[in-house]
C-alpha positions in Angstrom: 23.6 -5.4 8.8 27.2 -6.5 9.2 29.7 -6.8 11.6 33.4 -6.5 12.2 36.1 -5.8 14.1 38.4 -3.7 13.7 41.7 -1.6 15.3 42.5 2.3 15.2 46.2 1.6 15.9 46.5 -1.8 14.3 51.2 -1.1 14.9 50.4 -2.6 18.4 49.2 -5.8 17.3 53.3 -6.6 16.8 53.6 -7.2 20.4 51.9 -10.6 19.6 55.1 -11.7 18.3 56.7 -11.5 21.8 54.3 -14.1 22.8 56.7 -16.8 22.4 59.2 -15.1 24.1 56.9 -14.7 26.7 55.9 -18.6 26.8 59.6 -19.6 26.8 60.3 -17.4 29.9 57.2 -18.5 31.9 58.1 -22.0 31.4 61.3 -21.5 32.8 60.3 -19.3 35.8 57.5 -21.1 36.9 59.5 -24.4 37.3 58.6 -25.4 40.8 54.7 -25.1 39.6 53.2 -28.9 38.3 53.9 -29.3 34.6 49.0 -28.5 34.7 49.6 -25.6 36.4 52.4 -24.3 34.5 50.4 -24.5 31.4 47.5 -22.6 33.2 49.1 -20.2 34.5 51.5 -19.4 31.0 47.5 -19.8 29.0 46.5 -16.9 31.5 49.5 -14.7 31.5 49.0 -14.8 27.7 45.5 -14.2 27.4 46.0 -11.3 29.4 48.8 -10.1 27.7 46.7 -10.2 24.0 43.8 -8.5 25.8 46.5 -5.5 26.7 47.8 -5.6 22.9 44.4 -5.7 21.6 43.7 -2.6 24.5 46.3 -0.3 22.8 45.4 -0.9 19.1 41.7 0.3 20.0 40.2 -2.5 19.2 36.2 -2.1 18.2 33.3 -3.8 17.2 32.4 -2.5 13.9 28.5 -2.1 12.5 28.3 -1.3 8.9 24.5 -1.1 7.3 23.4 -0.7 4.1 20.4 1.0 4.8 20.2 4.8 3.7 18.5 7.7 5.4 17.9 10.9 3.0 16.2 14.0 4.5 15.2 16.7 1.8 15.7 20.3 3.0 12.6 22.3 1.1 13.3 25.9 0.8 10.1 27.8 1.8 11.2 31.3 1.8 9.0 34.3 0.0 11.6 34.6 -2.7 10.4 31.4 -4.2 7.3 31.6 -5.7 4.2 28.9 -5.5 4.3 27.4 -9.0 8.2 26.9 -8.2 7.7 25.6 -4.5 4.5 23.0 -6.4 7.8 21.8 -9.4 9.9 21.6 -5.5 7.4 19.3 -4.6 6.9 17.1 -7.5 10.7 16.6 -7.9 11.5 15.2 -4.0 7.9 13.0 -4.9 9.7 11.8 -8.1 13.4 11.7 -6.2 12.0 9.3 -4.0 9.8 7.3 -6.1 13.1 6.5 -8.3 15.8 5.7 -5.5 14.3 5.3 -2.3 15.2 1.0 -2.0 14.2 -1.7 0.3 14.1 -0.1 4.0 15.9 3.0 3.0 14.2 6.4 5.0 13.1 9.6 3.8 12.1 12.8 5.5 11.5 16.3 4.4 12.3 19.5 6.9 11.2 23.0 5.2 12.4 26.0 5.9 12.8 29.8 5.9 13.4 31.9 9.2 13.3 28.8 10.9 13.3 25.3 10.4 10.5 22.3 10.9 10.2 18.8 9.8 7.4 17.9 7.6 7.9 14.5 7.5 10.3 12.8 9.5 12.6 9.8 8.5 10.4 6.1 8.2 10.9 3.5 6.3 7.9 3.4 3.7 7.3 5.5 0.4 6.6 9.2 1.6 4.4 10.9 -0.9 4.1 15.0 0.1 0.9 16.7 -0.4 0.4 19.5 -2.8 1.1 21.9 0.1 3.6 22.1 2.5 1.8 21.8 6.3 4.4 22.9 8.8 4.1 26.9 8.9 7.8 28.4 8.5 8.3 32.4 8.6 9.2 32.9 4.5 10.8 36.3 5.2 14.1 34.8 5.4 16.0 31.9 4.6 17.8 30.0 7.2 20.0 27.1 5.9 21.7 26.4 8.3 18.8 25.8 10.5 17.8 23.2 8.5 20.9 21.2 8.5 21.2 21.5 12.1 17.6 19.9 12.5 18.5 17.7 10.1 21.4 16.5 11.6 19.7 16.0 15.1 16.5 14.1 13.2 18.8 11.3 11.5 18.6 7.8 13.3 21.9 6.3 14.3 21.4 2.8 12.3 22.0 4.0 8.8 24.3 6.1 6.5 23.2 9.7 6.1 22.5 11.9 2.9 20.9 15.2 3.0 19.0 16.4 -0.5 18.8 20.3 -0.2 15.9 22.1 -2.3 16.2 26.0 -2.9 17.1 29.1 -4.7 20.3 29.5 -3.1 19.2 33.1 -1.9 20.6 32.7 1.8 20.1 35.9 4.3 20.8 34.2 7.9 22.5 31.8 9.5 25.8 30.3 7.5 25.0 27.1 5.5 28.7 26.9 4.9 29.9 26.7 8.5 27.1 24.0 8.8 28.4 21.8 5.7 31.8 21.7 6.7 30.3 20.1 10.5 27.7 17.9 8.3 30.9 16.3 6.3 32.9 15.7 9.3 29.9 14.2 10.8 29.9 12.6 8.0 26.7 13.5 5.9 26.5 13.2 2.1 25.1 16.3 1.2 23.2 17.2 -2.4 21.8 20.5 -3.8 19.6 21.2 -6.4 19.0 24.4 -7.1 15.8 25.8 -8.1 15.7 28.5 -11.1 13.1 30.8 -9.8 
C-alpha cells in the first residue's frame, strides 16, 4: 500500500509565491518586536498562511493499493439450464485459479428474483462446489439486484471489479441504471455471456 498526497484545486498553491511578499511586510511592521521574536512571529504568520493555501487546494492524503477485489455475479435463473449453470461453475473455478494474485479477493453472489452471496470476498483461493448453496427464486432474473449487493459487499481497501455470469435474459430490475452507478463508483465491470 502506498501513500500520497495530493490537491483537487492544485491553482491555489500560487499564493505561495506571495510568501515573500508577505515576509518582507512582516519584517517591516513588526519593527518594535526583538529581531527573535520577529522571526517567530513572521515563521508563524507563514505557516498559517501555507496551511490556508494548502486549505483551498483540497489538500488529501491519498491511499492507492494494489490489491484487487473481484465478485462474480452467477446467473441462477430457470432459463439457464443445469449442464450450463455446472460450465458457469467451472469457468469462475478456472477464472480464478488463473488471475486471482497474491492477496487479491474473490466472492461469488447468485442470483435470479433476488440476490445472495455465496461466497463473500477473502483473501484465499475460493474453489465453488458442484452446486450452488444459497436458494435464489429462478423465476426471474434480477441483475441489478446483484450489482447492488455487490456493491455493498466490496471492502473499502482495494480496487473493485465485478465478473458477471449469465444469459443476458433480464426481466426485472434495470442492470443498466445499475452499471452506470457501479462506473461512477467506480467498478470495473466484465460480462461473459453464457450461450444457453
Amino acid at each position: 500500500m502506498e501513500y500520497s498526497i495530493a490537491f483537487d484545486r492544485p491553482m491555489w498553491l500560487w499564493l505561495l509565491v506571495l510568501l515573500p511578499l508577505l515576509w518582507w511586510w512582516s519584517w517591516r511592521r513588526l519593527v518594535l518586536l526583538g529581531r527573535f521574536r520577529r522571526i517567530v512571529a513572521i515563521f508563524w504568520r507563514s505557516l498559517l498562511f501555507a496551511v490556508l493555501a494548502a486549505a483551498l487546494a483540497e489538500i488529501q492524503w491519498v491511499r492507492t493499493s494494489e490489491r484487487l477485489t473481484v465478485l462474480y455475479l452467477l446467473d441462477q435463473s430457470a432459463s439457464i439450464p443445469s449442464e450450463t449453470r455446472q460450465r458457469m461453475i467451472d469457468y469462475v473455478n478456472a477464472d480464478i485459479a488463473a488471475h486471482r494474485k497474491g492477496d487479491d479477493r474473490v466472492g461469488v453472489i447468485v442470483f435470479g428474483r433476488s440476490a445472495g452471496i455465496e461466497a463473500p470476498p477473502f483473501d484465499d483461493d475460493l474453489r465453488l462446489p458442484e452446486r450452488m448453496e444459497t436458494p435464489v427464486d429462478p423465476e426471474y432474473t434480477n441483475l441489478e439486484a446483484a450489482m447492488r449487493l455487490a456493491e455493498a459487499a466490496f471492502p473499502e481497501d482495494a480496487a473493485r471489479r465485478i465478473v458477471i455470469v449469465t444469459d443476458g435474459n433480464e426481466n426485472l430490475g434495470n442492470a443498466a441504471e445499475a452499471g452506470e452507478h457501479l462506473a461512477d463508483v467506480p467498478v470495473g465491470i466484465d460480462v461473459v455471456l453464457i450461450d444457453t
